[in-house]
N, C-alpha and C positions, 0 to 999 in steps of 0.2 A: 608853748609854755614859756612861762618870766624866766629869766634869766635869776629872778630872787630865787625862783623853786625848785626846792631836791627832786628828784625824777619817782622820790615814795611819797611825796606831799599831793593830794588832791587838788582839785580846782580851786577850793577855798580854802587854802593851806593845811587842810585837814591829813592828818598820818592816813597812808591806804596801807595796813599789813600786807609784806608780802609772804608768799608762802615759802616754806625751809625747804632747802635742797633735799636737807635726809629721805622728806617725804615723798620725794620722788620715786626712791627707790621699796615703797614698800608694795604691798598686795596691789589689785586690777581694782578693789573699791576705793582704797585710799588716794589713789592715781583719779580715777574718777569726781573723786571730793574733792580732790587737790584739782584739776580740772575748773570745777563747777565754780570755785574759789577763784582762782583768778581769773575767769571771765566777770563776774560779780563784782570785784574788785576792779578791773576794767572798763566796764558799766560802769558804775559810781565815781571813776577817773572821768571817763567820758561825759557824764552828765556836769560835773565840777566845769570842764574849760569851755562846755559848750555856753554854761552861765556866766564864765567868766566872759568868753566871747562877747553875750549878748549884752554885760554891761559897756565893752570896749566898745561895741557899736550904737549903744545907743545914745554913749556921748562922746561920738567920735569927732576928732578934731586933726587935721596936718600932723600935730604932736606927737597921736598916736597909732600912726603908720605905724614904724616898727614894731612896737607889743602886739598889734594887731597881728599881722604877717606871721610872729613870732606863736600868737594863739593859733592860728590857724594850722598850722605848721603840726604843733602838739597835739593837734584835734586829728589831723589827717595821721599821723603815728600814731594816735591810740588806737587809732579807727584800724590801721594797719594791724598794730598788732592785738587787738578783739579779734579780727577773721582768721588771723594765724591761732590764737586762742581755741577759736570755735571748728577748727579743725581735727585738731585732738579730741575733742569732745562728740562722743555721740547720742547726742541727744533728740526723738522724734517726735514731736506735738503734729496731732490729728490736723488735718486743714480746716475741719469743724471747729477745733479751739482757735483758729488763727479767725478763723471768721465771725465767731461768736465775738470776740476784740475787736475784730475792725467794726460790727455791726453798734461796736458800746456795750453791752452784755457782760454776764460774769461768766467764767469759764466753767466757775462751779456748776452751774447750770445742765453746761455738757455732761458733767461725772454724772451730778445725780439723773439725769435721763438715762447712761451707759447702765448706769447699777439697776435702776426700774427697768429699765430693755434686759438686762440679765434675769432680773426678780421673775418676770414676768414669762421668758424663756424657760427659767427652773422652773418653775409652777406648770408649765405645758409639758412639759419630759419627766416631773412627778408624776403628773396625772395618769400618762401612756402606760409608766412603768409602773404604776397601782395597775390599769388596767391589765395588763399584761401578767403579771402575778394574780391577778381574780382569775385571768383565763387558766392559765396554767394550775391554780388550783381546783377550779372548776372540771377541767378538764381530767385532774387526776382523782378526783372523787367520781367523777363518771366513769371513768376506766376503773377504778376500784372495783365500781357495782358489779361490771361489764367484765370485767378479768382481772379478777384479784391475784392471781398467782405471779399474772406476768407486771404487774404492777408493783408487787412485791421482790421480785427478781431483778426491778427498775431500781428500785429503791435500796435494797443492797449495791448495787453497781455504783450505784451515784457517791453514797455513804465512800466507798472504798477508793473511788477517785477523786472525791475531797480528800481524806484522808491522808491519799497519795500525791495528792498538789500541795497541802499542806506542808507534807512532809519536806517537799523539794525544794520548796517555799523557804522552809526552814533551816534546808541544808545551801541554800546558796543566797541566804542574808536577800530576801524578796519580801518583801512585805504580801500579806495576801490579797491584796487589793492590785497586786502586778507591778505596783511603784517597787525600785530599787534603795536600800537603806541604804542611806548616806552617813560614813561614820567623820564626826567631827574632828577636824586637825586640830592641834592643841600647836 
């Protein structure tokens, strides 16, 4: 880094925000944002001296050994402290997104294939589960025919153990679908 540049100034003397202490100390997303933030910020430091670099070098002269030296120097610190950065942060990209990139490709590519591999999944486990209720009512209109009493005997049962799941459902905050209600912190 120049000796002209404050240590918040970018490669091209541009202000790089840094982020406020206080935020440090708030929630596990805030921390994460604040994270995400000064790695970002880091990046855009780091691509600043690597251009400042490549003007030093590409009209290098005797003269400017030391700025050089001096650039390099602030490139290998940033670079330091990005991996210190990216420590804190956990963040996990697919190796199919890292190779879709290296291939030249967009990564959006990968989502929308994920999402049609999901589509296309839900639509096979609709299907089972339409069939599987055709069987199940199928089955229970044959057993109707076949033994209506004990069919009806079923069907009270059932009635009264919804009822009674409901119920429990009800008394210990469970949504009926078996998810757990989460009540919002204010």
């Amino acid at each position: 880094m120049d000796s002209s540049q404050s240590p918040s100034t970018g490669g091209n003397g541009t202000p790089i925000s840094q982020t406020n202490d206080t935020a440090a100390s708030a929630a596990g997303a805030d921390d994460s944002m604040q994270n995400l933030n000064q790695i970002n910020n880091s990046i855009q430091k780091t691509l600043g001296l690597i251009h400042q670099l490549y003007l030093t070098v590409s009209t290098f002269n005797a003269a400017f050994q030391m700025p050089l030296l001096q650039r390099i120097n602030g490139l290998v610190a940033e670079l330091d402290n990005m991996v210190k950065l990216a420590e804190k942060c956990n963040i996990q990209v697919p190796m199919e997104v890292v190779n879709l990139i290296d291939d030249g490709k967009n990564p959006d590519e990968f989502t929308k294939d994920i999402i049609n591999n999901c589509i296309a999944k839900n639509q096979i486990t609709k299907g089972k589960t339409d069939a599987l209720k055709n069987l199940r009512k199928h089955l229970l209109e044959e057993l109707e025919v076949n033994f209506p009493d004990e069919v009806e005997t079923f069907r009270e049962s059932r009635a009264a153990s919804a009822a009674e799941m409901k119920r429990l459902a009800q008394a210990q905050s469970v949504l009926p679908n078996g998810d757990a209600r989460v009540k919002a912190e204010h």
